[in-house]
N, C-alpha and C positions, 0 to 999 in steps of 0.2 A: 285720283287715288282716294279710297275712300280713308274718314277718321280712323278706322279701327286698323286696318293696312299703315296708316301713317306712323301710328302709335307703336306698333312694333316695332318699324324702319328706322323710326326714331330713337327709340329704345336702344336698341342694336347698332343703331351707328354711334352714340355716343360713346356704348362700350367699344367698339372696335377701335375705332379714332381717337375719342376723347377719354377712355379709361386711365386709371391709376398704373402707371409702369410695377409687373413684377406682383401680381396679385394672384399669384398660385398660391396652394396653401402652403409651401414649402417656403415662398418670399412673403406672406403676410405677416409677421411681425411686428408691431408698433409699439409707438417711443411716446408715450405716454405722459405729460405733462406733470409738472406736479403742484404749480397753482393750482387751489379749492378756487371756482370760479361760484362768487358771489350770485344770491338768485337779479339781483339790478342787473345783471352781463346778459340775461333772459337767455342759459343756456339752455339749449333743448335735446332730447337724445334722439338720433335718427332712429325707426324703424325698432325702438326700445332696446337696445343695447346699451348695454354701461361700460363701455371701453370706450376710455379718452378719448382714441382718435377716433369717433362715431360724433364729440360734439358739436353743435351747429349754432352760432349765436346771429339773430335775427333781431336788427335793430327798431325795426317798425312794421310787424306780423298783417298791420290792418292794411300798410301798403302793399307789399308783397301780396297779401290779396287781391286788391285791386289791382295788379299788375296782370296777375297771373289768369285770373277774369277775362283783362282786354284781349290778352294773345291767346287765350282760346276762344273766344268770342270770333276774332280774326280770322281762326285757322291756321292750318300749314303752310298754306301756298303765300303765308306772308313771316313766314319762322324762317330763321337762319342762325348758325352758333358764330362766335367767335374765339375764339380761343388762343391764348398764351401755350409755350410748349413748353422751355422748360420752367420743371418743380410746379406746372399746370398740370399738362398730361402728360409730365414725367414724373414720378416720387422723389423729394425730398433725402429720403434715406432708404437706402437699400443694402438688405443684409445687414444694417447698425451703420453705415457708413453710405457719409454723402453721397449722395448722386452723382453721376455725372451730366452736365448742361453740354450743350452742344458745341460748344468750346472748349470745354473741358476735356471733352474726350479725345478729341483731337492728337494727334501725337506725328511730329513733323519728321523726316528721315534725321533731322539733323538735330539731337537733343539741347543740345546749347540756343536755339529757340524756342522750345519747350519751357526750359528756364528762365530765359526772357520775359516768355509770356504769361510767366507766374508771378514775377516779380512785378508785372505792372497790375495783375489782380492782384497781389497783395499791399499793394499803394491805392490803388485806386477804388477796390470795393468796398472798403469802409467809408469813404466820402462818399457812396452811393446811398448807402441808408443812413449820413450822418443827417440826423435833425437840425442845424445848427446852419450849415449851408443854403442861400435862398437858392426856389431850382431855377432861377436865370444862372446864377452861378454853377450850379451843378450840371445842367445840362450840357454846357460847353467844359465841361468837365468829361460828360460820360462823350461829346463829341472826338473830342482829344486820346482818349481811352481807347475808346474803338477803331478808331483812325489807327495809333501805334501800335494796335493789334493787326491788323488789317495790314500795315507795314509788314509788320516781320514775321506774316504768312506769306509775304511774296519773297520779302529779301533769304528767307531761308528754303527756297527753292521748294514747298510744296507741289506735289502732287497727285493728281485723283486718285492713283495706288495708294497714298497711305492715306485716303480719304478711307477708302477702303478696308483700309487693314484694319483701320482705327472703328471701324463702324463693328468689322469683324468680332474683334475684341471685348466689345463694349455688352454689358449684361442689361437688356431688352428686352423685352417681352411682352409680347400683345395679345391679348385676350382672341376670338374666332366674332362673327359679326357679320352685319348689312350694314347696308348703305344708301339712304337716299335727303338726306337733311343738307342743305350748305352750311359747310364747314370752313373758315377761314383760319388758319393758323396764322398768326403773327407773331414773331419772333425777331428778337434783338440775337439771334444766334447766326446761322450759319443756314440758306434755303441746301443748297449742297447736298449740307452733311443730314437734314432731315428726313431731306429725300430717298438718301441713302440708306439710313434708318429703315423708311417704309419698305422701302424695293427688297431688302436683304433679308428682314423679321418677316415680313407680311406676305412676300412674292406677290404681290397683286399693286392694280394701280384704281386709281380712284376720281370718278368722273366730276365728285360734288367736293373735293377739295384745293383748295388753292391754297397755298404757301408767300407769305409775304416776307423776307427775312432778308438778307444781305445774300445778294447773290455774287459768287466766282465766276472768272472767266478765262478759261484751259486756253491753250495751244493745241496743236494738232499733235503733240506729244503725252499730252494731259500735265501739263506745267503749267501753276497759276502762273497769270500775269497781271490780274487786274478786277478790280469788283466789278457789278455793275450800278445803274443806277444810284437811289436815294441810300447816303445810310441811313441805318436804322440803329437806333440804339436804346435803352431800357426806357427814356423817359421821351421817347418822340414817335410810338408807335400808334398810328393812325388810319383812319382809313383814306387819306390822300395819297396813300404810298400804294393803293389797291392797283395802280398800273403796272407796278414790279410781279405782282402775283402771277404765278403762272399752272397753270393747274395740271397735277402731278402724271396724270395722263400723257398729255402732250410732251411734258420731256420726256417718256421713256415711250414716244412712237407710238401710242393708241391713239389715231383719231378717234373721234366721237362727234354727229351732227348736235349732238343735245348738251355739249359744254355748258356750264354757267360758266357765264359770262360777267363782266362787271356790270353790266345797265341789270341784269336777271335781277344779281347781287342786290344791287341798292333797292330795286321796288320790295325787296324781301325786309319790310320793316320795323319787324318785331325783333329783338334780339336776345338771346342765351350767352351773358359773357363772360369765359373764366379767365382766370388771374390768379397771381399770387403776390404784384407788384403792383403797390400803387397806381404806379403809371399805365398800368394795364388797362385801368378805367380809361384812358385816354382810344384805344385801339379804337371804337366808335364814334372818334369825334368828327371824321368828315360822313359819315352815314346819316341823314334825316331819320331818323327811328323814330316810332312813333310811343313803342313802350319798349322797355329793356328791362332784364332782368341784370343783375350783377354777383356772380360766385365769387367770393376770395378764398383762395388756398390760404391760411396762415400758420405756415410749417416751423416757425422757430421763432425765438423772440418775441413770445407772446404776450408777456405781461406788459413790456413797453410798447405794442405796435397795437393793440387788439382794440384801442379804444380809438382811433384813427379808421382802421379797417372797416371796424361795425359802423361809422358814419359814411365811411367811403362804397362799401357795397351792401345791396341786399340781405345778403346769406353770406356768413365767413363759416368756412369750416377750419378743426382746427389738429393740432399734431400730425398734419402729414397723412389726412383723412382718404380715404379709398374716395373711388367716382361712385359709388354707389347711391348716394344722395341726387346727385345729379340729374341720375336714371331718373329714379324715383321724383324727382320734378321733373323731368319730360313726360313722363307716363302719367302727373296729375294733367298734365298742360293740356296734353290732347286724349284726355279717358271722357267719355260719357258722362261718367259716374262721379267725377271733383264733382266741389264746392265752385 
């Protein structure tokens, strides 16, 4: 394939795949900050717009160059994305109100789990972003967390129909698009329910993505009975757990000789990685990568979390910012015409 072919593919996969949820112009509304960010924050305005959620703070501009140098110096045939799902390539806020994460949206036949399951997010998601907690300690926190979730998805009889209903339900929406870049999704969510996602919004399935997330395991009735695999949980998401991925083709019956696979995967070793969570930066730690780039989404809690972030990745966008930045770094990565 040639650069300028790639550039497109590339382009257009990120929007298809990795776009901002809910970016009609009828859903683009944004929640706009209202910290004045200091010119030391070195914020910058994407593509010249002066609306909040457009800005982008870049903690070391001379690195981020030289990164961005290597992986196109490199090429394609050694590029591959990574990506967080939700509040990555799902929005933050929709219609003025939270998103839904892939457990959230979830809704069990039996409401009296439902409730359960809220009440252990609301004990337990504040110790997720509490500062104060070491993350040896936190971790077997979010391990515990997940586990009693994971419990009383089975104990309250779940089923792929209200996997279903619940996907049904849910306000989605994905931009039109190609596809040929690897795309890894990693998720502390639900593989299931993303899947479900894609198949019901999208009707199409996709050869260059794999799903790495906490997988279900049906009956022949469609009654969970059982996860499988590694869990996965917000601060343990890495690429050793790349043997659960299963690439979104294959469950829904498309063979394909030209699968990526995971040896494909790892020679693929420049990387594009989005997040929103800390821990996100972790998603590449069993990958040898040779250069990475790192995107933070930071949709809320700006003032106390943005000086963490900016050390922690490359590029932080910030209020809940569209994917359009993104793009716009793919298409300098592989244009002729960058720096």
């Amino acid at each position: 394939m040639s650069l300028s072919c790639f550039r497109v593919h590339a382009i257009l996969t990120i929007r298809y795949i990795s776009h901002r949820l809910n970016l009609s112009h009828s859903n683009s509304r944004v929640r706009c900050s209202k910290r004045n960010m200091s010119q030391a924050e070195m914020v910058k305005m994407v593509n010249g717009s002066n609306c909040c959620s457009s800005k982008v703070v870049i903690n070391d501009p001379k690195l981020l160059h030289q990164k961005k140098t290597a992986i196109r110096l490199a090429g394609p045939s050694k590029f591959q994305v990574i990506a967080d799902f939700d509040n990555t390539l799902t929005k933050f806020w929709v219609d003025g109100f939270k998103g839904h994460s892939s457990h959230a949206l979830l809704q069990q036949e039996n409401p009296e789990y439902n409730a359960k399951r809220d009440e252990l997010f609301n004990y337990y998601h504040p110790l997720e972003f509490d500062p104060e907690i070491p993350i040896d300690e936190k971790t077997k926190l979010m391990e515990e967390w997940w586990g009693k979730t994971h419990g009383l998805l089975i104990e309250g009889g779940l089923t792929y129909d209200a996997i279903r209903n619940s996907v049904a339900g849910a306000m989605i929406a994905f931009r039109e698009g190609e596809r040929d870049v690897p795309i890894l999704i990693f998720s502390a969510g639900l593989a299931d329910i993303i899947e479900e996602v894609l198949r019901q919004k999208l009707h199409r399935t996709f050869k260059n993505v794999k799903i790495v997330s906490n997988r279900m395991k049906f009956d022949e009735t469609g009654n969970l009975v059982a996860f499988t695999g590694k869990l996965i949980h917000s601060l343990n998401k890495n690429e050793h757990a790349l043997d659960m991925a299963a690439s979104l083709h294959d469950q829904l019956g498309e063979i394909d000789d030209h699968v990526i696979d995971s040896a494909s995967v790892k020679k693929r070793t420049n990387v594009l990685l989005l997040g929103d969570h800390m821990g996100d930066l972790r998603m590449s730690d069993g990958l040898n990568y040779e250069t990475r780039i790192s995107v933070g989404f930071l949709n809320n809690n700006i003032e106390n979390s943005l000086d963490n972030y900016r050390k922690g990745f490359d590029i932080v966008y910030l209020d809940d910012a569209p994917m359009s930045g993104v793009v716009k770094l793919v298409s300098e990565l592989f244009s002729s015409a960058s720096d």
